[in-house]
C-alpha positions as semicolon CSV with decimal commas, in nm:
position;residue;x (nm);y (nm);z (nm)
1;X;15,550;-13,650;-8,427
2;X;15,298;-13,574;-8,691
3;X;15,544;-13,589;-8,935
4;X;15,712;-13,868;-8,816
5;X;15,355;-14,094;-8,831
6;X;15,283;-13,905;-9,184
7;X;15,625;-13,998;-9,346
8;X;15,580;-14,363;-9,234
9;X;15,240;-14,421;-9,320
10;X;15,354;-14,281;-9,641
11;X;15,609;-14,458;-9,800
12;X;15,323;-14,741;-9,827
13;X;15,185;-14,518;-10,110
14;X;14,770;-14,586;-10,194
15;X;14,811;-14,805;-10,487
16;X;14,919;-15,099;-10,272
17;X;14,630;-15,054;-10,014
18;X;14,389;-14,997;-10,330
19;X;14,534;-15,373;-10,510
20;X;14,523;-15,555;-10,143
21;X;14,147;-15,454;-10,099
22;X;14,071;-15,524;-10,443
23;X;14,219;-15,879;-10,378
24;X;14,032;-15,919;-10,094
25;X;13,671;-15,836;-10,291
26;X;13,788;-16,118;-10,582
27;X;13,838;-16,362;-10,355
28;X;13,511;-16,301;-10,230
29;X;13,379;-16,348;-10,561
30;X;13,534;-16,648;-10,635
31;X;13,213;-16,814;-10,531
32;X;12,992;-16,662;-10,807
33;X;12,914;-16,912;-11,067
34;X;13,049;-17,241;-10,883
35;X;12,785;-17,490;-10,839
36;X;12,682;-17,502;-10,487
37;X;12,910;-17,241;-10,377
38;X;12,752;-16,929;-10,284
39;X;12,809;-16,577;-10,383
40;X;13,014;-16,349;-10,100
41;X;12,736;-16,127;-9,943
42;X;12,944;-15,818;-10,083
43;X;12,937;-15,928;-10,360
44;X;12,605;-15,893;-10,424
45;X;12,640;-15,487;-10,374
46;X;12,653;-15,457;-10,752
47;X;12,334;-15,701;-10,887
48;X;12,152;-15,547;-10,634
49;X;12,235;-15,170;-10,725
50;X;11,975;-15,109;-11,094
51;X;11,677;-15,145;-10,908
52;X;11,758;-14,938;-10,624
53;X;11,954;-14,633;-10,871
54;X;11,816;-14,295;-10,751
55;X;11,559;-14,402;-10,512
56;X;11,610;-14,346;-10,106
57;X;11,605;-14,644;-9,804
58;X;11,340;-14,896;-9,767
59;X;11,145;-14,877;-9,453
60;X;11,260;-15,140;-9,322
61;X;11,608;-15,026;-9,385
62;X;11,539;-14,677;-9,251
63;X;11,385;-14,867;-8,950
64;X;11,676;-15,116;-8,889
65;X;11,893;-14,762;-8,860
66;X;11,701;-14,615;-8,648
67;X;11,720;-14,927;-8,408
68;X;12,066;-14,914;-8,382
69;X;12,120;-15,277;-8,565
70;X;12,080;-15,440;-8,266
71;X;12,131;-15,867;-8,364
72;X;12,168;-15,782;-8,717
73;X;12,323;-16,075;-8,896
74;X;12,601;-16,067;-9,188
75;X;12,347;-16,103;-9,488
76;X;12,099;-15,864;-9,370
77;X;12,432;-15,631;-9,241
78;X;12,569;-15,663;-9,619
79;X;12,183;-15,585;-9,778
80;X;12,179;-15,359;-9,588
81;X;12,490;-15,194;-9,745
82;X;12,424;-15,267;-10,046
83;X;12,083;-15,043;-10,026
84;X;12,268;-14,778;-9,875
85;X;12,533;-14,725;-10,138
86;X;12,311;-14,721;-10,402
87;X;12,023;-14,513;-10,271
88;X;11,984;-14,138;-10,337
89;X;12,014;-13,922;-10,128
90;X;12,243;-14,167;-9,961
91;X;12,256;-14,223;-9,614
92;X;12,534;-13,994;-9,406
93;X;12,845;-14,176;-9,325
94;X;12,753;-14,179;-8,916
95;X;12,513;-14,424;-9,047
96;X;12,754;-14,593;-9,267
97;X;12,975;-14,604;-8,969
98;X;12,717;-14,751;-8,731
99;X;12,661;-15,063;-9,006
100;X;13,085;-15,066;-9,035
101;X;13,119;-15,102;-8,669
102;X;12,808;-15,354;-8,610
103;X;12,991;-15,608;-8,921
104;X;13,350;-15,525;-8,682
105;X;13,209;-15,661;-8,381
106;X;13,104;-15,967;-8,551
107;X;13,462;-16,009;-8,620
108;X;13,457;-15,966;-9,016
109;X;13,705;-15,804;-9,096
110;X;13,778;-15,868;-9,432
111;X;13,397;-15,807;-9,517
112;X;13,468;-15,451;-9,346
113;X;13,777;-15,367;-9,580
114;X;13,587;-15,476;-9,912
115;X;13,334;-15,261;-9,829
116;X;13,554;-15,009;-9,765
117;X;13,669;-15,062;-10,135
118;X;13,322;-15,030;-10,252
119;X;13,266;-14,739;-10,081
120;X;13,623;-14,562;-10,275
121;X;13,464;-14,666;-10,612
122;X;13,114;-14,456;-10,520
123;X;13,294;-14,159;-10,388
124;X;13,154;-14,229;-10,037
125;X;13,406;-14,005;-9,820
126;X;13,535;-14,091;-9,524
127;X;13,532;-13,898;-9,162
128;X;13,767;-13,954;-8,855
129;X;13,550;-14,248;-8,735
130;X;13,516;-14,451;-9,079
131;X;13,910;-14,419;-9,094
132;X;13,944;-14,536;-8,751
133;X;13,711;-14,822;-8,816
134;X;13,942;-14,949;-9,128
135;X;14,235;-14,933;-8,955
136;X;14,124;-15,150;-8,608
137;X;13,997;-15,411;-8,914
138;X;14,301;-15,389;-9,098
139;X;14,554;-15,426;-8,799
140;X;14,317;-15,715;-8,646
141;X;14,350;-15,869;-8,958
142;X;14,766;-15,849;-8,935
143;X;14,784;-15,584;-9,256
144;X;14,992;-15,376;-9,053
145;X;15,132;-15,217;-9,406
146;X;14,777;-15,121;-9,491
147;X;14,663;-15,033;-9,189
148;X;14,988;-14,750;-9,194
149;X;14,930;-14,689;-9,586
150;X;14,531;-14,600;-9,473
151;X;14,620;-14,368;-9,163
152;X;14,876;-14,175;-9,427
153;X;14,614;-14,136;-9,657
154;X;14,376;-14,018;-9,374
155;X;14,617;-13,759;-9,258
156;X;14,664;-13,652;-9,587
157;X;14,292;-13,566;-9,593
158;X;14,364;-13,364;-9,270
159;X;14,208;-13,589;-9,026
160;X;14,450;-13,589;-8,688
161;X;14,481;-13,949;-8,582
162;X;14,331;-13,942;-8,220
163;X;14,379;-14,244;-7,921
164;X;14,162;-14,464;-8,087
165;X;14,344;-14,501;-8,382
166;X;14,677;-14,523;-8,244
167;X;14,564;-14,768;-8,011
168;X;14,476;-14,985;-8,294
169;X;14,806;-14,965;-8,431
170;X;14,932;-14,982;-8,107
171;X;14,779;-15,360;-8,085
172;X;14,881;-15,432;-8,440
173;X;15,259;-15,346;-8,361
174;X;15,225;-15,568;-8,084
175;X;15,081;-15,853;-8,225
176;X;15,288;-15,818;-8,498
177;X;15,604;-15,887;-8,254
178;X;15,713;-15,516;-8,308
179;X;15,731;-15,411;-7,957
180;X;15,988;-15,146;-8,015
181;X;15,763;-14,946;-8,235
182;X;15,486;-15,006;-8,029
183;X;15,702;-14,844;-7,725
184;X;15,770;-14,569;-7,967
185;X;15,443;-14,510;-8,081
186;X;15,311;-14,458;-7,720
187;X;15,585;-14,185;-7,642
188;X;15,506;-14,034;-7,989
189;X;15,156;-14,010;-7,881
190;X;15,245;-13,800;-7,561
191;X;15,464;-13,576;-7,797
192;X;15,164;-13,464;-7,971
193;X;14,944;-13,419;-7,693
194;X;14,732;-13,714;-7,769
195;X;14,686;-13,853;-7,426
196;X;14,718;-14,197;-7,377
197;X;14,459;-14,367;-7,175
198;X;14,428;-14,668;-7,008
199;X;14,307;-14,914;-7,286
200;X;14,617;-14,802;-7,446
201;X;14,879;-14,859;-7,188
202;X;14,669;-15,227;-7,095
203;X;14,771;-15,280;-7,459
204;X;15,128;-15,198;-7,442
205;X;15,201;-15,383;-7,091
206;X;14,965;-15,703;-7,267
207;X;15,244;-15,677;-7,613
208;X;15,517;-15,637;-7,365
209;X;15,444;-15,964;-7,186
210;X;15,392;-16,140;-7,516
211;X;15,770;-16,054;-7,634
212;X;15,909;-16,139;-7,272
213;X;15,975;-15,797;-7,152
214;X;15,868;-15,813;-6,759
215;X;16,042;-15,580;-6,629
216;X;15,947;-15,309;-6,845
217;X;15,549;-15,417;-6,858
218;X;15,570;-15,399;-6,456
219;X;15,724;-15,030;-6,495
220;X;15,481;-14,899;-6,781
221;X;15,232;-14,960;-6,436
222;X;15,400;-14,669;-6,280
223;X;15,457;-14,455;-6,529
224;X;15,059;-14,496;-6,627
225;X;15,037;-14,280;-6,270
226;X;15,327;-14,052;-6,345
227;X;15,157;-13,962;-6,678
228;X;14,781;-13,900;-6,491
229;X;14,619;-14,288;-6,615
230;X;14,477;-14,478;-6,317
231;X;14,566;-14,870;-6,355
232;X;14,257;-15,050;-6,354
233;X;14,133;-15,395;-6,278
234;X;14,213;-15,519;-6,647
235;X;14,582;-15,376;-6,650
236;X;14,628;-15,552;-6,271
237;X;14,479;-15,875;-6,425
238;X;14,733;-15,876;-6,752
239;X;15,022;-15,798;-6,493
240;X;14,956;-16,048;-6,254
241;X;14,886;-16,311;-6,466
242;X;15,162;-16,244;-6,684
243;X;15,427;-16,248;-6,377
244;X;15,265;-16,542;-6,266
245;X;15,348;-16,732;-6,533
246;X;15,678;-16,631;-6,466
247;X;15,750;-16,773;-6,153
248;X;15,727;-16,406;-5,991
249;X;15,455;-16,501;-5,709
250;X;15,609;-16,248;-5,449
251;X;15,606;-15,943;-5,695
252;X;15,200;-16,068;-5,790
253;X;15,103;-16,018;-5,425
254;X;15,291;-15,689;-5,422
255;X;15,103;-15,592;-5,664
256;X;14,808;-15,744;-5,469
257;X;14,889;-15,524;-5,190
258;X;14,910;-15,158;-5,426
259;X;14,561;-15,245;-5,525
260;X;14,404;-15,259;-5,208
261;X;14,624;-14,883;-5,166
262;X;14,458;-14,779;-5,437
263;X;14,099;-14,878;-5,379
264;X;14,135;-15,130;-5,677
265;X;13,910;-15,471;-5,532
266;X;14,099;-15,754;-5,654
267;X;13,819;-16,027;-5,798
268;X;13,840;-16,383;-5,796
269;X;14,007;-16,405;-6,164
270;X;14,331;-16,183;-5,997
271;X;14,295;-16,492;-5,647
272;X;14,268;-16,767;-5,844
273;X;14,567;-16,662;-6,046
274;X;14,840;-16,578;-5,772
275;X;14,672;-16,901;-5,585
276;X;14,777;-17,146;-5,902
277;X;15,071;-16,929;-5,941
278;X;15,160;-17,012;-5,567
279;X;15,046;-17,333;-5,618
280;X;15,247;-17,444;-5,905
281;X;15,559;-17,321;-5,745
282;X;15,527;-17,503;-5,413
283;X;15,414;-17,232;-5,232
284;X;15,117;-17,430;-5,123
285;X;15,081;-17,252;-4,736
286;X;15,114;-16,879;-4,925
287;X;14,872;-17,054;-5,153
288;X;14,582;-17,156;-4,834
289;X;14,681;-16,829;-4,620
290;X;14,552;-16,628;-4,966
291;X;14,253;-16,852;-5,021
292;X;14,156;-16,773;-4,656
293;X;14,273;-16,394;-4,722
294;X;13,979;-16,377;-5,047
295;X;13,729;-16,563;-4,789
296;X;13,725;-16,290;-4,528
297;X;13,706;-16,016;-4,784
298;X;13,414;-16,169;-4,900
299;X;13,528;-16,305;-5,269
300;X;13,347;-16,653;-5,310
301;X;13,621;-16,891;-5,459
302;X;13,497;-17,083;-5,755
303;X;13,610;-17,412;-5,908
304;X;13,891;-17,342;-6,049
305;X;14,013;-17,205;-5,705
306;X;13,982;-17,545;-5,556
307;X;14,122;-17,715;-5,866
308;X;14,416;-17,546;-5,782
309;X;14,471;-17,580;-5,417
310;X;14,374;-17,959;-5,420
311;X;14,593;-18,097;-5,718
312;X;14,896;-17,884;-5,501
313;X;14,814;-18,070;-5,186
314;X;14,716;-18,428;-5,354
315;X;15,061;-18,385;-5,490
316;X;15,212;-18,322;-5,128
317;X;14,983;-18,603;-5,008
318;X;14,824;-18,394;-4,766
319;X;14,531;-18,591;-4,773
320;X;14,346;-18,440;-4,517
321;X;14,386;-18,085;-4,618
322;X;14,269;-18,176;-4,966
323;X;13,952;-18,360;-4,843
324;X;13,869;-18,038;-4,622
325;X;13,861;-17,867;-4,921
326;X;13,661;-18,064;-5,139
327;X;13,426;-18,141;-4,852
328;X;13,412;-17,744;-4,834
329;X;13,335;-17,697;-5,218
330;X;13,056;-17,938;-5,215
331;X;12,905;-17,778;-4,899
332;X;12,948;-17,393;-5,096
333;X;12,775;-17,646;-5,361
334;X;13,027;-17,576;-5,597
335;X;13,035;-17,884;-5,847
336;X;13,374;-18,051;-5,834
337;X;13,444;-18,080;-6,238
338;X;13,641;-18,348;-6,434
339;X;13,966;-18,145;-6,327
340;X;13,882;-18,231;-5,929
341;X;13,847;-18,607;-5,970
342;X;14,162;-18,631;-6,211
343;X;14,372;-18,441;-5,938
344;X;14,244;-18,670;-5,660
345;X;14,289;-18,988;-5,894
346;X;14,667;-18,919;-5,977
347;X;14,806;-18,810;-5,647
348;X;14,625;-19,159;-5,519
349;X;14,716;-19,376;-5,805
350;X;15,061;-19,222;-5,756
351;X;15,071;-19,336;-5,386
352;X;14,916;-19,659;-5,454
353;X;14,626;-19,588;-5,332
354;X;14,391;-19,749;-5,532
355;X;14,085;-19,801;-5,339
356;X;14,095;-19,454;-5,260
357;X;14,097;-19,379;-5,631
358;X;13,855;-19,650;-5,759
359;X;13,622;-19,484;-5,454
């Protein structure tokens, strides 16, 4: 399997990945030198760098470190960087890595990969966890090529890609509408021993749904067991919502049933879905026996739970049942929202009722 990853990642050989990331650090200077456009943070790395040549961290850089960058914003995140690549000693990459991954979660991606581009041209090297952190960025930002071309050059470095990184890829395959070598990545990944977990099948049975395979997402549930990975309240949510959607209300509260066999409480996200599920395809007494089911077991419906079961029974012009309910929700003093009053509206503007809807 090793090989097989190696070989692909590849035959995107570095030059491309080097041009792409190049690109991306042009464009952000584009700015420089229009009036009123500003200069991309990164690319201020380089007028930054004289002052700063051969002399260690500011305090207050050391200090912002040390703090773990808690609510650091982009321009003080790419000062930051630019201090750190230019000051000697430099810092060690875990702390280039903790500044990577704080810019990630901000979603800035293509800040991320520039960097990564200036830290190639000052011989910064890389460990496991820098790699890994290019690659998520890369495959978020749908440069799936790249993203292959950097875990080839990784291996070639003899770093073994571990379940974070091929559960990056993983996501990027699937996003990317390549479901069969997302399938093929997973059972590549138990050839080499690297252990799948459950954020990695919850990725696979989300790209599954997305390309329309069902039947297959519902079955990667079981084998998650047969391989020794618990399902877990996030890969019950994705599968009931996604058979839902489907039509497939009596396999959702099967599914309902296997949690509560496997000590898995079901929240109100997992109700209100098989209720509008139910709802929507005029299953409206499955829908109230449920909504009475979450009640006993203690799981406080919310708005969106009564949105659901009132527009069904407006629409059935069970009047009564649908003012019990919204009688109910205001006594729970849950606000009715916009969604309420447009339900109630329709169904009585529908059955020319119109006093009852101008009331």
């Amino acid at each position: 399997m090793r090989f097989a990853i190696a070989c692909t990642a590849r035959g995107f050989v570095h030059r491309n990945l080097h041009l792409h990331l190049h690109l991306h650090l042009h464009l952000h200077l584009q700015g420089k030198g229009n009036p009123g456009t500003s200069p991309s943070p990164v690319s201020l790395c380089g007028l930054r760098s004289l002052e700063r040549a051969f002399s260690g961290l500011s305090d207050g850089c050391r200090e912002t470190l040390r703090n773990g960058l808690r609510d650091i914003k982009l321009e003080d995140a790419v000062d930051l960087f630019s201090e750190m690549v230019e000051s000697r000693p430099r810092p060690s990459i875990i702390d280039f890595n903790k500044l990577l991954s704080a810019i990630a979660k901000m979603k800035k991606y293509d800040v991320v990969i520039s960097m990564g581009e200036q830290m190639q041209k000052f011989g910064i090297s890389h460990d496991l966890y820098t790699f890994n952190i290019f690659i998520n960025c890369l495959c978020r930002s749908s440069l799936l090529s790249l993203a292959l071309a950097t875990l080839g050059k990784m291996m070639k470095l003899g770093y073994e890609p571990d379940t974070v990184t091929l559960s990056s890829l993983l996501n990027g395959f699937c996003h990317g509408k390549r479901i069969s070598d997302a399938v093929a990545l997973v059972d590549q990944m138990v050839e080499i021993g690297c252990k799948p977990d459950t954020v990695t099948f919850n990725t696979l049975i989300h790209g599954l749904f997305l390309n329309n395979k069902v039947s297959e997402a519902v079955a990667l549930v079981e084998r998650m067991v047969v391989n020794g990975c618990q399902p877990d309240l996030i890969t019950y949510c994705v599968v009931v919502n996604g058979v839902c959607k489907r039509g497939h209300t009596d396999l959702a509260l099967t599914l309902l049933k296997n949690m509560e066999k496997e000590k898995i409480e079901a929240d109100v996200l997992i109700y209100n879905t098989i209720i509008d599920g139910l709802c929507k395809h005029r299953h409206v007494d499955d829908a109230l026996e449920l909504f009475s089911e979450m009640e006993k077991k203690g799981i406080r419906p919310d708005v969106f739970t009564y949105n659901s079961l009132i527009s069904c029974l407006c629409n059935y012009g069970r009047w009564n049942d649908a003012s019990r309910l919204l009688s109910d929700m205001i006594e729970r003093r849950i606000n009715p929202d916009v969604v309420t009053f447009a339900a109630l509206i329709d169904a009585f503007v529908k059955e020319g009722k119109l006093l009852e809807a101008e009331e």
